[in-house]
PLY file of the C-alpha trace (Angstrom):
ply
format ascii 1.0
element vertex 97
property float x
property float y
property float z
element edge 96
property int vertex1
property int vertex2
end_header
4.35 99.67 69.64
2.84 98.78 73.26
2.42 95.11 74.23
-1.29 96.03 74.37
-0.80 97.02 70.53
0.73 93.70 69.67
-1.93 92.24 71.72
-4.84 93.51 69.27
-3.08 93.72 66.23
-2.66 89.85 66.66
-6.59 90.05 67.32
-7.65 91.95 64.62
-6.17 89.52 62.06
-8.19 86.47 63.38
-11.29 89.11 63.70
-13.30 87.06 61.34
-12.74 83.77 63.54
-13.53 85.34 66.65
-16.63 84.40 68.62
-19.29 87.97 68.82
-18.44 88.56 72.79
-14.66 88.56 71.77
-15.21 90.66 68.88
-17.47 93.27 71.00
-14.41 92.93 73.08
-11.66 93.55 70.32
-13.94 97.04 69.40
-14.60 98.26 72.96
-10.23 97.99 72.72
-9.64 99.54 69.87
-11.88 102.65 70.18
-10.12 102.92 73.87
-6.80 103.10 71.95
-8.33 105.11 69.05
-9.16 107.86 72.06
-6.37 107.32 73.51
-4.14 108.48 70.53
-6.51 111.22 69.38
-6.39 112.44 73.06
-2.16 112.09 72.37
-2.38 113.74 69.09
-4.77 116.76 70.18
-2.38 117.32 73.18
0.85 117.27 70.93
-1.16 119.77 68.47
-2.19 122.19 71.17
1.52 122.06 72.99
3.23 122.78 69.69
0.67 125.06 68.88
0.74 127.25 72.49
4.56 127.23 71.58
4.52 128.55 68.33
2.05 131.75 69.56
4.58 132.33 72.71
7.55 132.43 70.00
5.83 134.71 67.44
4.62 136.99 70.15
8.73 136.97 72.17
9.71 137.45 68.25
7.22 140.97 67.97
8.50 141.85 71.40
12.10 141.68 70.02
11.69 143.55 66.91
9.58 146.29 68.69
13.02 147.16 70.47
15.69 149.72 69.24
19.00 148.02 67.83
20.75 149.69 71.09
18.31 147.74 73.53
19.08 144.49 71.18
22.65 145.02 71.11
22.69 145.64 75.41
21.45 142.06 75.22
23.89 140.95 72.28
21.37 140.31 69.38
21.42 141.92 65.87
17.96 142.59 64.13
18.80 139.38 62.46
19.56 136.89 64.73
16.43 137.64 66.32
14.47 134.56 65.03
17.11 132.01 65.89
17.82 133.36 69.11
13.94 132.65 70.01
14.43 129.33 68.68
16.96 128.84 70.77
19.44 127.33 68.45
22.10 128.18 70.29
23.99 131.44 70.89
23.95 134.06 67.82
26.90 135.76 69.11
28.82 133.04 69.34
28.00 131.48 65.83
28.88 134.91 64.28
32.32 134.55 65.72
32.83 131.27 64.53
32.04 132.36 60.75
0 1
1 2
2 3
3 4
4 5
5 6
6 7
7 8
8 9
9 10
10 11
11 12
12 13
13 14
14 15
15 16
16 17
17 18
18 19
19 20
20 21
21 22
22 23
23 24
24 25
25 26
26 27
27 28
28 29
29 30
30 31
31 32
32 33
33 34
34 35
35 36
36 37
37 38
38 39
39 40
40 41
41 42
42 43
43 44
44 45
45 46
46 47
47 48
48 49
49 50
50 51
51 52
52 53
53 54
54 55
55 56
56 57
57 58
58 59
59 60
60 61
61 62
62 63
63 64
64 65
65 66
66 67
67 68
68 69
69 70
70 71
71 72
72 73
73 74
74 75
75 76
76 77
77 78
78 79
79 80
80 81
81 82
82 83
83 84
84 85
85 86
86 87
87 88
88 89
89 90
90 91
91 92
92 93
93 94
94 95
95 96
């Protein structure tokens, strides 16, 4: 939590003792920080969400090719969706089982 946060949480639970220009005050904050974290929250959605499309379309790309072209780059069929995770090397945990 911000210092600002702090600031108006301590605000909003004297709200009712407030005088009307420092509760027009408190609101004008609080929308600000209400936009602020929708503007966050819309940003994270999109981000994740551009993400996600970019893996499912690398993931089609992957399973259009033959299991010769996967192996030359040293994926099986299956490790196809954690190697465009990226959770670490398929190859390598494959060995280690």
């Amino acid at each position: 939590m911000s210092h600002e946060d702090k600031e108006l949480d301590i605000l909003l639970r004297g709200y009712q003792m407030l005088a009307p220009e420092q509760r027009a005050d408190v609101n004008r904050r609080v929308i600000e920080r209400a936009r602020a974290y929708r503007t966050a929250a819309l940003k994270a959605l999109f981000h994740w969400l551009f993400g996600w499309v970019r893996r499912r379309a690398a993931v089609a790309q992957l399973r259009a090719l033959d299991d010769r072209m996967l192996k030359d780059i040293g994926l099986n069929r299956g490790d196809i969706e954690t190697a465009v995770r990226g959770s670490g090397n398929p190859a390598e945990r494959r060995k280690a089982a």
